[in-house]
N, CA, C and O atoms as a GROMACS GRO file, in nm:
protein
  368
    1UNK      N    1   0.084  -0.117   0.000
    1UNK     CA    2   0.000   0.000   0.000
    1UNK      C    3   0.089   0.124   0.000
    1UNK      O    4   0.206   0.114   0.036
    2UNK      N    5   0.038   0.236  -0.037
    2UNK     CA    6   0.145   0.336  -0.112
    2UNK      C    7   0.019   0.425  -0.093
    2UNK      O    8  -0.100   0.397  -0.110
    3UNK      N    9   0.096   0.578  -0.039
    3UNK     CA   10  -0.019   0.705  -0.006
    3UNK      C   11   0.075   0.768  -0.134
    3UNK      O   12   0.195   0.794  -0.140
    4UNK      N   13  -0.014   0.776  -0.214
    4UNK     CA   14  -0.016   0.839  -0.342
    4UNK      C   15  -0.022   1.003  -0.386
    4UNK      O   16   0.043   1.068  -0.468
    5UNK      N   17  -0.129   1.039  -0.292
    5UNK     CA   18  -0.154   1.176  -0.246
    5UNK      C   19  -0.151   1.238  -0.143
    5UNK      O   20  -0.134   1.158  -0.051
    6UNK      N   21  -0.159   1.332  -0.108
    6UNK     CA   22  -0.208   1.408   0.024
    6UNK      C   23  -0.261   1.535   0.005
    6UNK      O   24  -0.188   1.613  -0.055
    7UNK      N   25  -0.372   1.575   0.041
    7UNK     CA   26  -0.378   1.710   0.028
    7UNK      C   27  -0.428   1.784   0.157
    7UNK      O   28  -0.512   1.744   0.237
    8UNK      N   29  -0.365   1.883   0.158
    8UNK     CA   30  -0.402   1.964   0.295
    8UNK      C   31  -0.499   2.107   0.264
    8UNK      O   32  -0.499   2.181   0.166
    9UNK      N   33  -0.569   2.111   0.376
    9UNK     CA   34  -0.629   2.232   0.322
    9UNK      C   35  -0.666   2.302   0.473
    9UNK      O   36  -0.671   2.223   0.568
   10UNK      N   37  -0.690   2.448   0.501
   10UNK     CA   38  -0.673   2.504   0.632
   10UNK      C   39  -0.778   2.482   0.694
   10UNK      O   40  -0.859   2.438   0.612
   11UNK      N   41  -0.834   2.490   0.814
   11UNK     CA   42  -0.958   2.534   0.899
   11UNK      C   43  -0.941   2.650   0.949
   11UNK      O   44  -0.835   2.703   0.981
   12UNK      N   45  -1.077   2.704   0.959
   12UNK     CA   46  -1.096   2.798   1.076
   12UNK      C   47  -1.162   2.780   1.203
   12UNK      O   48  -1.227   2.865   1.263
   13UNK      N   49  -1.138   2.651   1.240
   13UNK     CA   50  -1.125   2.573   1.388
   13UNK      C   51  -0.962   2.641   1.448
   13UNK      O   52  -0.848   2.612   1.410
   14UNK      N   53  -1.003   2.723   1.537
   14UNK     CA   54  -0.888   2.702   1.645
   14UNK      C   55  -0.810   2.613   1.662
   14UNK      O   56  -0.688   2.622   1.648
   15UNK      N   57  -0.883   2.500   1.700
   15UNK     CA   58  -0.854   2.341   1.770
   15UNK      C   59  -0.829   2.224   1.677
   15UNK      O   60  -0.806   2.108   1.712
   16UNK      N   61  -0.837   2.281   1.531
   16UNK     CA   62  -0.726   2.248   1.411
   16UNK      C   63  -0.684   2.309   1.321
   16UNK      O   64  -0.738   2.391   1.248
   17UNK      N   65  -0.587   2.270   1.325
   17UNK     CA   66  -0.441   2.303   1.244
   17UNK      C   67  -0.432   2.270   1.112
   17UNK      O   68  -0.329   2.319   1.068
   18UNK      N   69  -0.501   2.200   1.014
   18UNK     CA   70  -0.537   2.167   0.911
   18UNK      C   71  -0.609   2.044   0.865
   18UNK      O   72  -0.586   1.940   0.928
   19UNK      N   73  -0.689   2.040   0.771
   19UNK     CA   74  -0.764   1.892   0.769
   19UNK      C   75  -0.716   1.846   0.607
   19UNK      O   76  -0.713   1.919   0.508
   20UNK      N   77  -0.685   1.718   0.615
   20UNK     CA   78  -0.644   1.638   0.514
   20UNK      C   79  -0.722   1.537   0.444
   20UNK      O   80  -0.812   1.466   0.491
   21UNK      N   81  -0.680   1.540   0.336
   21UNK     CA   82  -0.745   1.462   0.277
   21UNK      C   83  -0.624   1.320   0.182
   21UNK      O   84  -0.564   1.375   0.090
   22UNK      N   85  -0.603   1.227   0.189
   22UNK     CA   86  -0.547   1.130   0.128
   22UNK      C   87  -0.584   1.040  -0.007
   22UNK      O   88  -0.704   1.042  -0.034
   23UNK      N   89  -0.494   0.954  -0.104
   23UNK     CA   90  -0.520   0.928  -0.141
   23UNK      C   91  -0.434   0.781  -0.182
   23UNK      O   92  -0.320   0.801  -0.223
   24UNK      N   93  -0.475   0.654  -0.174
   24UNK     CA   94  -0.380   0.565  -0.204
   24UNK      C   95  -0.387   0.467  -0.312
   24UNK      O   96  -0.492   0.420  -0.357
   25UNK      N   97  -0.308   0.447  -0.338
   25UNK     CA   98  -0.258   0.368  -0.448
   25UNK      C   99  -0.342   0.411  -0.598
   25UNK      O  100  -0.396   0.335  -0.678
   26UNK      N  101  -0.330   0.562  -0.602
   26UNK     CA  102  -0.420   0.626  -0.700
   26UNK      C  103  -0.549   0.596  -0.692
   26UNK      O  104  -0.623   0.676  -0.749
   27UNK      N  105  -0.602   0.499  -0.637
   27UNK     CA  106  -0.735   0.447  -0.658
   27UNK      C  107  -0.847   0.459  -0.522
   27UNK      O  108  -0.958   0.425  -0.563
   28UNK      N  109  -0.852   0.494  -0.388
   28UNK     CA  110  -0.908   0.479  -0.269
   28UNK      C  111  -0.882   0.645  -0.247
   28UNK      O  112  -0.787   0.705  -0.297
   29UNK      N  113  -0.979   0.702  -0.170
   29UNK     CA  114  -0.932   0.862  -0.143
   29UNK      C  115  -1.007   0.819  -0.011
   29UNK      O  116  -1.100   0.739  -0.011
   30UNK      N  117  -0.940   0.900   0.140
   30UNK     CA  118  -1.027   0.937   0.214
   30UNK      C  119  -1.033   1.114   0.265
   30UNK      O  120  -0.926   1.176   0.262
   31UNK      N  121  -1.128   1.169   0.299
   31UNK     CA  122  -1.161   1.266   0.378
   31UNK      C  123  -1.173   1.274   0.506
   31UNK      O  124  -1.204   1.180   0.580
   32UNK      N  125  -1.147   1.395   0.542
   32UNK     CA  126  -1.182   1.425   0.680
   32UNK      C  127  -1.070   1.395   0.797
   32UNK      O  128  -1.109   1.345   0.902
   33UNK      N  129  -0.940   1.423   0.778
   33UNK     CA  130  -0.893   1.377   0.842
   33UNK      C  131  -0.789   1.521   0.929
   33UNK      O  132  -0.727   1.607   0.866
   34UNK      N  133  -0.795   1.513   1.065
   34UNK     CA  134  -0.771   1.617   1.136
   34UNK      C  135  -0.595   1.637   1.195
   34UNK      O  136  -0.517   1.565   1.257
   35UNK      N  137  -0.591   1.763   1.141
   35UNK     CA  138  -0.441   1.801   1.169
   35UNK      C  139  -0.469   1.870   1.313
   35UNK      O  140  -0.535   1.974   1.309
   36UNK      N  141  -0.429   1.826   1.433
   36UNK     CA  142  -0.429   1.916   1.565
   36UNK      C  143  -0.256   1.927   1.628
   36UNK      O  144  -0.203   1.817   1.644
   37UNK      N  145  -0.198   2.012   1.653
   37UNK     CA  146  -0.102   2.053   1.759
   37UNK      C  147  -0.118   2.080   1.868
   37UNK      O  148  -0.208   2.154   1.906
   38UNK      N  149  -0.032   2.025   1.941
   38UNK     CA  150  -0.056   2.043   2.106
   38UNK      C  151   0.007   2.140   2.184
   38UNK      O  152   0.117   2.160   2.133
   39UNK      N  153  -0.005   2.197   2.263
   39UNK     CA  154   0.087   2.351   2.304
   39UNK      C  155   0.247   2.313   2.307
   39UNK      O  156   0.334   2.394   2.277
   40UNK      N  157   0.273   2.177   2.349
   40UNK     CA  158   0.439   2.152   2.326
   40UNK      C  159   0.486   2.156   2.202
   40UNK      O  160   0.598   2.199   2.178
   41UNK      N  161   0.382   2.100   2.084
   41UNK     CA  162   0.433   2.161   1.946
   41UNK      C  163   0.454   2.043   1.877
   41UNK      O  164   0.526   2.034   1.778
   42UNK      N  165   0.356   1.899   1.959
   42UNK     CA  166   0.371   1.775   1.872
   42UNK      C  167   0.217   1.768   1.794
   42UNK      O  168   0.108   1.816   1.826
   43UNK      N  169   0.258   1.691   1.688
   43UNK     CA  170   0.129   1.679   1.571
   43UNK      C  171   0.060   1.563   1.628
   43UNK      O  172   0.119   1.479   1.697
   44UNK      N  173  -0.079   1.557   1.594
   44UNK     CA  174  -0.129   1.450   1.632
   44UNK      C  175  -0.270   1.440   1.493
   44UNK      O  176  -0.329   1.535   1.442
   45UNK      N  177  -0.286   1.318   1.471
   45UNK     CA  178  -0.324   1.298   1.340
   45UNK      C  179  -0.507   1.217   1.388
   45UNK      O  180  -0.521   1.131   1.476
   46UNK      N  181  -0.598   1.263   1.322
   46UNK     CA  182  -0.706   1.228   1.396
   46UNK      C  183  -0.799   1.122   1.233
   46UNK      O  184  -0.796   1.177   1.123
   47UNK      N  185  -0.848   1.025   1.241
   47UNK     CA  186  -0.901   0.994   1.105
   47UNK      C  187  -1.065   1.003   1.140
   47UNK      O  188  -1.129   1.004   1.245
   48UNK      N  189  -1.102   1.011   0.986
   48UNK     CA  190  -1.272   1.078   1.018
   48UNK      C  191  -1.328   1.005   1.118
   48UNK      O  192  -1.279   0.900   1.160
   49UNK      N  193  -1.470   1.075   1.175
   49UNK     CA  194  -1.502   0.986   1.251
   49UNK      C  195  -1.670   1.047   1.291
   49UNK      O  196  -1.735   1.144   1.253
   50UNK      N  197  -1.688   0.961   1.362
   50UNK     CA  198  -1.908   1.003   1.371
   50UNK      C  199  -1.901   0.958   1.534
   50UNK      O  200  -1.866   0.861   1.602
   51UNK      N  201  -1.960   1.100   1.552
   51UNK     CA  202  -2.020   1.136   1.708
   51UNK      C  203  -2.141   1.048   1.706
   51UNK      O  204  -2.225   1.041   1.616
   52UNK      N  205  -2.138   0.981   1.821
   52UNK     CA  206  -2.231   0.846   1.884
   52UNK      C  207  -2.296   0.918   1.951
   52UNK      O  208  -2.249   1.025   1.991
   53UNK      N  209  -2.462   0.864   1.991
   53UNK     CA  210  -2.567   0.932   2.058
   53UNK      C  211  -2.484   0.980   2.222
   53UNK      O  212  -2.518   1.081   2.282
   54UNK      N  213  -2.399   0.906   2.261
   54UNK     CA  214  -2.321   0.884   2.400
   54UNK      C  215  -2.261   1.028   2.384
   54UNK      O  216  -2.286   1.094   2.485
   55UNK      N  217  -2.216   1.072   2.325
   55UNK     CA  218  -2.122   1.173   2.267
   55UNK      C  219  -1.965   1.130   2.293
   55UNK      O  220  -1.882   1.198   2.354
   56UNK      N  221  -1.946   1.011   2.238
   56UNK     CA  222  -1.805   0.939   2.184
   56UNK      C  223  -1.794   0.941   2.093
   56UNK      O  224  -1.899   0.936   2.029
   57UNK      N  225  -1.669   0.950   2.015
   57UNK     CA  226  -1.642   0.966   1.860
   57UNK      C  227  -1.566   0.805   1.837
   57UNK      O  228  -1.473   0.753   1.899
   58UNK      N  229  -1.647   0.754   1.725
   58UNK     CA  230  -1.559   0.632   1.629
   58UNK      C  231  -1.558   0.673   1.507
   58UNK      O  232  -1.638   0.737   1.439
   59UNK      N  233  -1.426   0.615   1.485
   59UNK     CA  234  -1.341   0.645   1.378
   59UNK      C  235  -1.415   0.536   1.254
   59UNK      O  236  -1.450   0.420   1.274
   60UNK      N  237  -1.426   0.607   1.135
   60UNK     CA  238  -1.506   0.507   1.078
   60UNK      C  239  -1.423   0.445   0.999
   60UNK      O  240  -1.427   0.327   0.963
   61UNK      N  241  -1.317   0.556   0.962
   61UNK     CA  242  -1.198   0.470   0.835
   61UNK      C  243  -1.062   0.479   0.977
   61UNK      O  244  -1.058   0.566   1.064
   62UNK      N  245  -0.990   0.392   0.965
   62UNK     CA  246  -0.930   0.373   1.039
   62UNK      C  247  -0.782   0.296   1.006
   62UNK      O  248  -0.807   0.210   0.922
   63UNK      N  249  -0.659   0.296   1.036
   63UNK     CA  250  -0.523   0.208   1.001
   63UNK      C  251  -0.532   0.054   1.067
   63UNK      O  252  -0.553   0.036   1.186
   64UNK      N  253  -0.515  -0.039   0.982
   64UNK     CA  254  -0.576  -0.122   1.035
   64UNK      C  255  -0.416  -0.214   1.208
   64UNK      O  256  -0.428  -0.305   1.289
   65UNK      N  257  -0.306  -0.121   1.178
   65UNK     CA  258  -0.206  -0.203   1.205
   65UNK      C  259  -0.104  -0.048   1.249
   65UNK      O  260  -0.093   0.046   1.171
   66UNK      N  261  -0.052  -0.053   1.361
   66UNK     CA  262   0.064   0.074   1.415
   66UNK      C  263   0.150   0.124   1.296
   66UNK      O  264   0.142   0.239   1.253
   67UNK      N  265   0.219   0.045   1.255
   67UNK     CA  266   0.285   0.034   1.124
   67UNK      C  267   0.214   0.137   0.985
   67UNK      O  268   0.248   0.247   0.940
   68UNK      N  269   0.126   0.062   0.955
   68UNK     CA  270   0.064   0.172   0.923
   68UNK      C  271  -0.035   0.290   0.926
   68UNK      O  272  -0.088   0.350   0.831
   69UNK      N  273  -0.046   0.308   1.057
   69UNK     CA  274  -0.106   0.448   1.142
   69UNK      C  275  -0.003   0.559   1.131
   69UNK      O  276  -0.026   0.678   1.110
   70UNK      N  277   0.145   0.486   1.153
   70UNK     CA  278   0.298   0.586   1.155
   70UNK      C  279   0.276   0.610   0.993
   70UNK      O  280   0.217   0.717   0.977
   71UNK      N  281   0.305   0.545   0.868
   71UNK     CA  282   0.329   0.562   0.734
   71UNK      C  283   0.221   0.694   0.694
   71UNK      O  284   0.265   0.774   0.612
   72UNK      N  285   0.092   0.718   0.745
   72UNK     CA  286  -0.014   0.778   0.707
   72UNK      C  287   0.053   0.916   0.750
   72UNK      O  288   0.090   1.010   0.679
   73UNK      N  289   0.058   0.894   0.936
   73UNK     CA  290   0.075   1.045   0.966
   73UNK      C  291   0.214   1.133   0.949
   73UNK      O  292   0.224   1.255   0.968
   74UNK      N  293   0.356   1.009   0.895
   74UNK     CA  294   0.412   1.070   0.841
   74UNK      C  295   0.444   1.133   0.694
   74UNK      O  296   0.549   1.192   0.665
   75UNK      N  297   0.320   1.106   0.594
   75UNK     CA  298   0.323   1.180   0.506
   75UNK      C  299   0.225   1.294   0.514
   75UNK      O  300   0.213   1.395   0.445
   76UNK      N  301   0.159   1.249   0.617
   76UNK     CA  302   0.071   1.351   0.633
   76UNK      C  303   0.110   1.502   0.730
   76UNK      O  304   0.035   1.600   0.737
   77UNK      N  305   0.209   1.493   0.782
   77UNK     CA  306   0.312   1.581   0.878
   77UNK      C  307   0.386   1.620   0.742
   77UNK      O  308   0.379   1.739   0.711
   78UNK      N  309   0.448   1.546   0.667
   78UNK     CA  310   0.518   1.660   0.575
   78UNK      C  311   0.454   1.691   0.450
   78UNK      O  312   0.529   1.716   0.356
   79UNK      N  313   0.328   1.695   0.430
   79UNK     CA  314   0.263   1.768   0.351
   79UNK      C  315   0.241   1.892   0.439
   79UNK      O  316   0.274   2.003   0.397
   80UNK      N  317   0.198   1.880   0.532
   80UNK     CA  318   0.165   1.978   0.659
   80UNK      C  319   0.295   2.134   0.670
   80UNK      O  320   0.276   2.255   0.662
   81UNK      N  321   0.409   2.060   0.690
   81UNK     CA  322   0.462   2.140   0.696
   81UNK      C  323   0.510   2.192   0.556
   81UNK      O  324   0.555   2.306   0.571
   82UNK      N  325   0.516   2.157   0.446
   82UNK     CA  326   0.551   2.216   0.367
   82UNK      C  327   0.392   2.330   0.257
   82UNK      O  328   0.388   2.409   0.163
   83UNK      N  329   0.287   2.258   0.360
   83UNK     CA  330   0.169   2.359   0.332
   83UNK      C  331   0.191   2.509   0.405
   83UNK      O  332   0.160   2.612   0.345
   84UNK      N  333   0.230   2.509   0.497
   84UNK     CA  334   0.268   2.595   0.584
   84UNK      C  335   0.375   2.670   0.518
   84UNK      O  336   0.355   2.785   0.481
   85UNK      N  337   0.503   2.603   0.499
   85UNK     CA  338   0.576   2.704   0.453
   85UNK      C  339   0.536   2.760   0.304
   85UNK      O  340   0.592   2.863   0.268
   86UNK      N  341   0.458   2.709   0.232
   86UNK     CA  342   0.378   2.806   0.098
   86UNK      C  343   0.341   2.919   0.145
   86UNK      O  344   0.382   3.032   0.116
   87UNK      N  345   0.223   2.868   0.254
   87UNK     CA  346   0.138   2.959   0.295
   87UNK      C  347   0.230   3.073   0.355
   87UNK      O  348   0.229   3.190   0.318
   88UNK      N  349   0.286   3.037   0.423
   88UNK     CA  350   0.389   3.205   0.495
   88UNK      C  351   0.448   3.253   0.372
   88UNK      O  352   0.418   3.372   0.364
   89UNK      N  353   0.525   3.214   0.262
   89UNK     CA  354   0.594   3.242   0.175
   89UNK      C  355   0.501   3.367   0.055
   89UNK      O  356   0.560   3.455  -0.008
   90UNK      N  357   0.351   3.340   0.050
   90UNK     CA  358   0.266   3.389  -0.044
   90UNK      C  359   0.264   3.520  -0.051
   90UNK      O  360   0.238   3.538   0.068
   91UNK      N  361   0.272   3.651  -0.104
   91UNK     CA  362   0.268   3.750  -0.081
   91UNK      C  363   0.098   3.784  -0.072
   91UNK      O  364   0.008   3.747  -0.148
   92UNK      N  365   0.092   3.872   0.052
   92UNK     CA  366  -0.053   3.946   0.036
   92UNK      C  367  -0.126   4.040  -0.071
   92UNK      O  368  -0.241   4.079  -0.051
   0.00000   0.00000   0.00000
């Protein structure tokens, strides 16, 4: 399996930092997936997910294996940061 794409795009959520969207092996795309930073300044990678009557969130698409939970959010961290440095770089 091979992440083919990534695309990042901004929020105007406070409480994220950008939301992503993926794409693998050219053929599977998912949405909805949440860029948050924590005040120490580590990334943390959130995949879509649906608020339960309880008000708990499950993840509906999900990594099925650690291994590849790490492969996702590290392409997904350096799309991140190199969205960022566009974005500062752009003239107003």
């Amino acid at each position: 399996m091979e992440i083919t794409e990534v695309r990042i795009g901004p929020s105007d959520d406070e409480r994220i930092a950008a939301y992503a969207s993926i794409t693998i092996d050219d053929c599977f795309v998912v949405h909805g997936l949440q860029l948050k930073i924590s005040k120490k300044g580590d990334y943390y990678l959130f995949m879509p997910g649906r608020k339960q009557a309880d008000g708990t969130y499950t993840e509906i698409v999900f990594p099925a294996d650690n291994a590849t939970r790490r492969m996702i959010e590290e392409k997904v961290f350096a799309a991140y940061k190199v969205f960022v440095n566009e974005t500062v770089r752009r003239p107003v």
